[in-house]
N, C-alpha and C positions, 0 to 999 in steps of 0.2 A: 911786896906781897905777891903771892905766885898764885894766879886765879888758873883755874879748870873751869872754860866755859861748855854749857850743851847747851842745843842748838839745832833743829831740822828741819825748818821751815825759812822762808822770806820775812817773816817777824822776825826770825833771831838775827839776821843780818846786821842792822844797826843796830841794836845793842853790842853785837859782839866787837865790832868798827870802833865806838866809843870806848871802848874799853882794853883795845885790841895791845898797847903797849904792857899790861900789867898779865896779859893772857899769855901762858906757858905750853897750855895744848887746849883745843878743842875736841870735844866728843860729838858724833852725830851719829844718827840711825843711817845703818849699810842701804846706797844706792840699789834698786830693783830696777829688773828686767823689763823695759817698757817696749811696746810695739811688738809689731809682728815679725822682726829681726831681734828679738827680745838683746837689745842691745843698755845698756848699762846708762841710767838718766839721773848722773850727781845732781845733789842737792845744792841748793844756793847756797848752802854753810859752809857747804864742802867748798867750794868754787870759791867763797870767799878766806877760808882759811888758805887755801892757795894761794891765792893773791895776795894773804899778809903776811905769804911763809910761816905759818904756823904749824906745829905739830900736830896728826891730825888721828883720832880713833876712831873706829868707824865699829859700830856692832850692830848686830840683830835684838840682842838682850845684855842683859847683864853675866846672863854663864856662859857668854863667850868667853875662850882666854885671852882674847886682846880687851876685854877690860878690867883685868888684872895691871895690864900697866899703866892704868891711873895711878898708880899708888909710884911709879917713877917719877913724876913730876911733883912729888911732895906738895899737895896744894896746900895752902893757907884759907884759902875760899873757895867754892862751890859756887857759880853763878847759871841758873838755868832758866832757858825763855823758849817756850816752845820747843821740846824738846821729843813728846811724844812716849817716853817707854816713863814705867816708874822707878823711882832710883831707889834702892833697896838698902836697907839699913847697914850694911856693909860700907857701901860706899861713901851713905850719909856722915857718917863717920870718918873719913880718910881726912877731909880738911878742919885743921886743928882752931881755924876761927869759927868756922859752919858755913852750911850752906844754905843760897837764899835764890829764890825763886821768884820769877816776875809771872803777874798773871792778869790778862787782860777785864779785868771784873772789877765790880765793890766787893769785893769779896766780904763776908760768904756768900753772898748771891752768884747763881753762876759757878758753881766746884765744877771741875770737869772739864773734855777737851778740845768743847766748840761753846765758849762763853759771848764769842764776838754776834756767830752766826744766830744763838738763840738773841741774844737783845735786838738785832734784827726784825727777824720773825717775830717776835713777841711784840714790836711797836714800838719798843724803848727810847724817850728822851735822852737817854741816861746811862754812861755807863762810866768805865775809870778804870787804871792801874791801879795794881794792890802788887807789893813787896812782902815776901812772907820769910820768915824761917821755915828751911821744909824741915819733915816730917816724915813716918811714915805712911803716914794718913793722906787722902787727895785731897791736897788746897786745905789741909785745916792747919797750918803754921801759924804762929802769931806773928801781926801784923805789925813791919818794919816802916812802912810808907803806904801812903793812897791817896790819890788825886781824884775828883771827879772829871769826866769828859762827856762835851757832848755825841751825843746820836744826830749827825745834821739829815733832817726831811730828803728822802731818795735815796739817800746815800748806803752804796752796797759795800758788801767785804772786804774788796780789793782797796775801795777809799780809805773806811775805818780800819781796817788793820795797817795801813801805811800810816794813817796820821796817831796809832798808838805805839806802833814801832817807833815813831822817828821821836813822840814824846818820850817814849821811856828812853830812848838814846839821850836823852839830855838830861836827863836828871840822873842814868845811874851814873859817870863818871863822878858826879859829888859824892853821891850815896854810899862808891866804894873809898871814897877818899877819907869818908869818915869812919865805917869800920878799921880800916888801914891805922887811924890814929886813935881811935878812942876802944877798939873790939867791939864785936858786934852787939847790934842797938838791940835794947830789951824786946822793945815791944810789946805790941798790946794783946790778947786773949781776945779771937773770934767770940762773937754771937752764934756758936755753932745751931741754935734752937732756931736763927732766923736764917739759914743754910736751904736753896736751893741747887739742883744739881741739873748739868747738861750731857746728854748722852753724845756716843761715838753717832757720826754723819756715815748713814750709808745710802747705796747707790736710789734706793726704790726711796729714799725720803725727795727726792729732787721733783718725782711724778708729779704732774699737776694735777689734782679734782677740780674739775671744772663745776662741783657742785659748792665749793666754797667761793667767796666775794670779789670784788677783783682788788682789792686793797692788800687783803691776805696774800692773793698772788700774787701780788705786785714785791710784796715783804718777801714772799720764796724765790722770786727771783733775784733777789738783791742778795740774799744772806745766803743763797748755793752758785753765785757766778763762780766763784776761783774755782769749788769742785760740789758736788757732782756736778754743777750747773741743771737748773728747772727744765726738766722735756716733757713733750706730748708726742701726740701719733698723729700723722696727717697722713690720709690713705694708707693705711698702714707701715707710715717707715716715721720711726725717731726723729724728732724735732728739738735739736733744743733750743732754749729762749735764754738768749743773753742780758737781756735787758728788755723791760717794760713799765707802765707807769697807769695807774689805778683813774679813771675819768671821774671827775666830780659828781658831772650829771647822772641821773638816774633813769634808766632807759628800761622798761620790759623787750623781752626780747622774746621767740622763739623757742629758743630751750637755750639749755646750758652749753658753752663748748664750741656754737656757732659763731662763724666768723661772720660779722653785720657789715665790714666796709672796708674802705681804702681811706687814707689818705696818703700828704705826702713825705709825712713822719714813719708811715707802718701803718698798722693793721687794728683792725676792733676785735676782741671776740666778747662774747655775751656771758655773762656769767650770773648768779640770782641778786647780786648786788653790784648792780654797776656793769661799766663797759671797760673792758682791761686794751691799752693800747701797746702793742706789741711792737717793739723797736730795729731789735736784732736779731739773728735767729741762726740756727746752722741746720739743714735739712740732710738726716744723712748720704752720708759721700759726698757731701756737696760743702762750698766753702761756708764760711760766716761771714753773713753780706745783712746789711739794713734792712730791715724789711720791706719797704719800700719799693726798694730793688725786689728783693724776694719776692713779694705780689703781683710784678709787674712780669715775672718773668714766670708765675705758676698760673696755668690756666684755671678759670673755674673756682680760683678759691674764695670767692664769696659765695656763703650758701654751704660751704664745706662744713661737718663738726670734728671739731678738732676733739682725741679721743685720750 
């Protein structure tokens, strides 16, 4: 069976590894100009279809002519994980078994293309892969497979997207073993009535209000480390917060924003619920060092409001 995987992100990685003997070409979103040499920054998909010699297409959208030759590789299956563009009914159609899309959610909870980072933010015990037939609809395919998975306490992006990557890498090798022998699985018809949706992550969702709690805070910094990652303003230049963690205790403070202490983990600030203790940080043009460090080496920052 001649699988077309897509693929543009580090999730799609091990899925595509697992499955990498039955892959005929890989699809990804075209590398962009990063830095101030605006020099060309492949993708981890990209990187890895090189490493497994695979054939590789590289678009912007789908009315590029280079994805016209999907349709060279005669696929039999469609496999996409993280993929980021929508596949347009044209192409949904090229492979003669279907195509089938992995997605980090219970689906339909979660449609859309930061499922991980909203159960995050949102507090979630709870979250799962879900196997779909796509569609042209987002996320609303009937459901081929779903596992639930936990949400573990503290745990940001870069954990939980590795430990659902590395699950879906083990489970789809059977998954496509079995369409391969039996054509693909019926599946079941969403609860489309009980469908929640998650917007695109942009750069200003990362800001911290230091009038919300420090628990909340603590959830944004977890679920924007990979990107935008959580910033504030300290004497007016960019901070951002790699890591931090919500204090039990319950402290009045000052006002909101104020930095209350040291220790020798990082930093306090004050916020109207709680004391948020700040771990890691990157002060701009400056590197990403512990806080700790950080504190020790910025004068005056207790007494500071971080803005």
């Amino acid at each position: 069976m001649n699988i077309v995987f897509f693929g543009s992100s580090g999730f799609s990685v091990p899925p595509l590894r697992s499955i990498c003997e039955r892959v005929t070409c890989v699809v990804t979103k075209r590398s962009k100009p990063k830095g101030r040499g605006y020099l060309l920054d492949d993708n981890e998909v990209k990187k890895a279809a090189r490493d497994l010699r695979l054939p590789l297409i590289e678009i912007n959208s789908f009315k590029d002519e280079e994805a016209q030759g999907i349709r060279d590789f005669k696929p039999d299956l469609f496999v996409v994980a993280s993929f980021g563009l929508i596949v347009p009914r044209w192409a949904l159609d090229l492979p003669t078994v279907g195509p089938v899309n992995v997605h980090p959610s219970l689906l339909p909870l979660y449609r859309g293309p930061s499922p991980m980072q909203w159960a995050i933010l949102n507090g979630d015990e709870e979250t799962g892969i879900t196997l779909i037939i796509m569609n042209e609809k987002m996320d609303e395919g009937r459901i081929i497979y779903q596992e639930r998975a936990s949400v573990k306490k503290g745990e940001n992006m870069a954990g939980l997207s590795g430990r659902l990557s590395a699950r879906v890498a083990e489970i789809l090798p059977g998954i496509v073993d079995r369409i391969d022998a039996q054509g693909m699985i019926e599946g079941t018809e969403q609860r489309h009535e009980d469908a929640t949706y998650t917007p695109i992550i942009t750069k200003e969702m990362g800001r911290i209000d230091w009038l919300k709690g420090a628990a909340e805070i603590e959830r944004q910094v977890k679920a924007f480390v990979m990107w935008p990652v959580a910033y504030t303003f300290l004497d007016g230049r960019m901070m951002k917060v790699f890591d931090a963690e919500a204090e039990e205790i319950t402290r009045k403070g000052t006002g909101q924003g104020v930095v209350a202490g040291i220790t020798k983990e990082g930093f306090f600030v004050e916020t109207p619920a709680g004391l948020l203790k700040v771990l890691e940080v990157q002060l701009e043009n400056k590197k990403r060092m512990g806080a700790y460090d950080f504190a020790q080496g910025y004068r005056g920052l207790v007494g500071k409001t971080l803005r």
